[in-house]
C-alpha positions in Angstrom: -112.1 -2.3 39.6 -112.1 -1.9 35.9 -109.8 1.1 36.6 -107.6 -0.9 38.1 -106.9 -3.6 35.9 -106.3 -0.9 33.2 -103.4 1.1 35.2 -101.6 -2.4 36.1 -102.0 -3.4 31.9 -100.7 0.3 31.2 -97.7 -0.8 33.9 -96.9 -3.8 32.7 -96.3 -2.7 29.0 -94.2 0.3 30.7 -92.1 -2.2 32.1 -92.0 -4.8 29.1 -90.7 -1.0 26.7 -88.2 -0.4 29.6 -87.1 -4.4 29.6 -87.0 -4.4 25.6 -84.9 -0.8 24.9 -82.3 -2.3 27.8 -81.8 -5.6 25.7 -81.8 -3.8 22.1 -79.0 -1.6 23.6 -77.1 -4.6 25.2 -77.9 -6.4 21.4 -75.9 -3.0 20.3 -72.7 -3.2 22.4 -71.7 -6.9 22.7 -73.6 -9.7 24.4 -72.3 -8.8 27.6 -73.3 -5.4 27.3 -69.5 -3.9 27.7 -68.5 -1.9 24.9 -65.8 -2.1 22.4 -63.7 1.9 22.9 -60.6 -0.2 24.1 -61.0 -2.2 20.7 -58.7 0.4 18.6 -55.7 0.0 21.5 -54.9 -3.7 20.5 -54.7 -3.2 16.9 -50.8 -1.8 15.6 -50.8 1.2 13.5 -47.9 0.2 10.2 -44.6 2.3 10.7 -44.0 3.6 7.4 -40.2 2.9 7.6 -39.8 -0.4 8.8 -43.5 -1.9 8.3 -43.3 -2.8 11.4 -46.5 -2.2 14.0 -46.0 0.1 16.7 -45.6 -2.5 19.5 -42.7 -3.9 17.6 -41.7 -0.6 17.2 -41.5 -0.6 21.0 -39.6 -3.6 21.5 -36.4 -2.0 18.5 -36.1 1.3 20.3 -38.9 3.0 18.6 -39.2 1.7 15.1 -35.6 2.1 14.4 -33.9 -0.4 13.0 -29.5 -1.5 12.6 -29.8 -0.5 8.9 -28.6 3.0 9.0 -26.1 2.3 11.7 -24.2 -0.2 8.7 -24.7 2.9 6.3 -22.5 5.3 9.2 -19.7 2.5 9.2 -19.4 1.8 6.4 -19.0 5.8 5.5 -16.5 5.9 8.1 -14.2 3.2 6.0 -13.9 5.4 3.2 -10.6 6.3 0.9 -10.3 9.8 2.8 -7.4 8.8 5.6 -9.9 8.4 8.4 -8.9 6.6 11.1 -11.1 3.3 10.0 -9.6 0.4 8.7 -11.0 0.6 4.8 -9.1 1.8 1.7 -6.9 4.7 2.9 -3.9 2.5 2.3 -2.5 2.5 -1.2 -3.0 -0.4 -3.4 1.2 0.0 -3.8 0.8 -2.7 -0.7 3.1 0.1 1.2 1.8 3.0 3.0 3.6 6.4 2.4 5.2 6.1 -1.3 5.2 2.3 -1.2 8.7 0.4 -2.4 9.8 1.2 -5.9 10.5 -1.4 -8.6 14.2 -1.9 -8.9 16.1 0.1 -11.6 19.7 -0.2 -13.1 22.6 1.3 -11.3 23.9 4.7 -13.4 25.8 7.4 -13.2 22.7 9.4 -12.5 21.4 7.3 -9.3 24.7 6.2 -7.9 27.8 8.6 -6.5 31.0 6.9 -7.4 34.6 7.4 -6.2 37.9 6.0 -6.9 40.8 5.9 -4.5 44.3 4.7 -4.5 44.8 1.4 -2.0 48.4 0.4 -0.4 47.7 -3.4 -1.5 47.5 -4.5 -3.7 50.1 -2.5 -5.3 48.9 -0.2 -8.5 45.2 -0.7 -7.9 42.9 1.7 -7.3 39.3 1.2 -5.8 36.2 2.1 -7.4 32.9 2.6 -4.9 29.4 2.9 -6.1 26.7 4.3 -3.7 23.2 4.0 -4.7 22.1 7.7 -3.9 18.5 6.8 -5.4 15.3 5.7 -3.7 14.8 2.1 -5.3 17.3 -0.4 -5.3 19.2 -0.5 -8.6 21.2 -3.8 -9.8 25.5 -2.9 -10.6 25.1 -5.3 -13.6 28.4 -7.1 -15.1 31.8 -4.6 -15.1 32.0 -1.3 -15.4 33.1 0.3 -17.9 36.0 2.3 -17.7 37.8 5.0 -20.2 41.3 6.5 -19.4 41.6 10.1 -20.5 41.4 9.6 -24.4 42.1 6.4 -24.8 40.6 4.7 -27.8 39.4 1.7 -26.1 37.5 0.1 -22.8 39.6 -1.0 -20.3 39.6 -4.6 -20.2 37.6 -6.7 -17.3 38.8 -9.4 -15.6 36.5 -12.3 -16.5 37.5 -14.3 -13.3 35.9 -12.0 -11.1 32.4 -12.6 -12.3 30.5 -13.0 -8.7 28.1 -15.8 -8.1 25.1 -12.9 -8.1 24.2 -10.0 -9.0 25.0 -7.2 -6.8 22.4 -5.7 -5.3 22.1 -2.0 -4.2 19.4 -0.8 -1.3 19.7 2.8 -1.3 22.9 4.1 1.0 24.4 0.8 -0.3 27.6 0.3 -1.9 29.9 -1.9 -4.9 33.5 -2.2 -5.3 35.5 -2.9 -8.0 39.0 -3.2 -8.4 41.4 -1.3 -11.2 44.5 -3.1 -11.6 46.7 -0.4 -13.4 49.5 -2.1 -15.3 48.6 -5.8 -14.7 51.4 -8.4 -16.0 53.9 -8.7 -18.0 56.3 -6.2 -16.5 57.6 -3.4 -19.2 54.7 -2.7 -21.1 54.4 1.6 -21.4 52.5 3.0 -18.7 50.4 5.9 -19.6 50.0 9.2 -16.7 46.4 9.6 -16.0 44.1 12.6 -14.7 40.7 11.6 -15.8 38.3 8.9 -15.7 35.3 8.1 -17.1 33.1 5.0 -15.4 30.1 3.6 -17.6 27.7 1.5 -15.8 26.1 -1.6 -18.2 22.9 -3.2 -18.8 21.3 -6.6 -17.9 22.1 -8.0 -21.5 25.6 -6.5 -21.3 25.9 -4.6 -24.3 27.0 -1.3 -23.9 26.5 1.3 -21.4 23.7 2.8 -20.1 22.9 6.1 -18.2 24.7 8.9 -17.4 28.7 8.1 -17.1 30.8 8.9 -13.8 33.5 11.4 -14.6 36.2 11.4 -12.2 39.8 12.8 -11.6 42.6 10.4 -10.6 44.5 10.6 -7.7 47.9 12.4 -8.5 50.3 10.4 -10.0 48.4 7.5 -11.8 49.6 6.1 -14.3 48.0 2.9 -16.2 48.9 0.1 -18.6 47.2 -1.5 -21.9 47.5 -4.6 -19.4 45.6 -3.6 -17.2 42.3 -4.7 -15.7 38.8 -4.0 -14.0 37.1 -6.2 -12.1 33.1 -7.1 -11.9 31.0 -5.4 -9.0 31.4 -7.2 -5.8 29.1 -6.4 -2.8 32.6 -6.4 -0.6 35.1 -4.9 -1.2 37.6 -7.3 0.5 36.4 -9.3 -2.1 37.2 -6.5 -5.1 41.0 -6.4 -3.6 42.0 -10.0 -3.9 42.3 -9.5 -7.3 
């Protein structure tokens, strides 16, 4: 009997070590016993180029962010003649050369010509074609010097125009050389050569290279005689 009651005692505290190392182990691992190893999954690891966690990493394509793909078009915008739309136009507000400023019509930028008309009678017809590539102004009169005469020919102050002409390149002005002018039976001198001088804006002397030209045959001009101002027609040069 006594035997007995010592082999259930030695049981029962069995059992009660077996009952306590199952609760100090449950004490270990979480009240409910469970354990913790899916813990680490719900925590984000930092990306070190956006500082961002991995699960928003996940939702902007893997951690990448728009930043570099401003960087790409902005590089594509450059001053190199790409095809963007950034500085590879000039700051001359033209593409390809830009327009020029205007410049002053001369001898140098302008081919000129002179030609005998049927009417009026004794005039001849001075053109001017801007040859340049920037518009130049045919100030005023032009100058003109018979052979080796010792004086300008004179202008015609009447035929001052309401503007000033204007040449675009391929352009043209007219004037109008009235050879003897009025009275009647003044000396008439013969003629081969001429020499055109172009003005400035102020109008005091010439400027630029001169115009030499040979007359037509048989030219022969008077100390009464006249040059008109530019015109930008040269119906308008001949009514003088």
């Amino acid at each position: 009997m006594r035997n007995h009651i010592r082999t259930t005692a030695l049981a029962a505290t069995a059992l009660l070590a077996a009952l306590s190392l199952t609760a100090c182990s449950g004490n270990e691992n979480g009240d409910d016993g469970k354990t913790d190893a899916a813990a680490p999954a719900a925590s984000s690891t930092a990306n070190p180029d956006t500082g961002k966690g991995t699960e928003d990493a996940k939702e902007t394509g893997g951690g990448k962010t728009d930043a570099p793909a401003e960087n790409v078009s902005t590089a594509s915008k450059g001053s190199t003649g790409g095809s963007g739309n950034g500085s590879g136009k000039s700051s001359s507000g033209t593409t390809g050369g830009g327009s020029k400023s205007p410049v002053t019509c001369t001898g140098s930028n302008t081919k000129v010509t002179v030609t005998k008309v049927s009417r009026p009678i004794n005039h001849l017809l001075l053109t001017a074609t801007n040859t340049g590539s920037a518009t130049c102004y045919a100030y005023h009169a032009p100058a003109l010097r018979f052979d080796d005469a010792q004086a300008a020919f004179p202008v015609l102050r009447d035929s001052i125009p309401q503007a000033v002409v204007t040449l675009e390149p391929g352009q043209s002005a007219y004037a109008a050389i009235g050879l003897s002018g009025e009275p009647d039976g003044q000396e008439l001198h013969k003629g081969t050569h001429l020499a055109v001088y172009f003005t400035g804006k102020a109008n005091q002397g010439s400027t630029g290279a001169a115009a030499e030209l040979t007359l037509p045959a048989g030219t022969s001009w008077g100390d009464n005689g006249f040059v008109t101002y530019w015109q930008s027609e040269m119906d308008d040069a001949l009514t003088y």
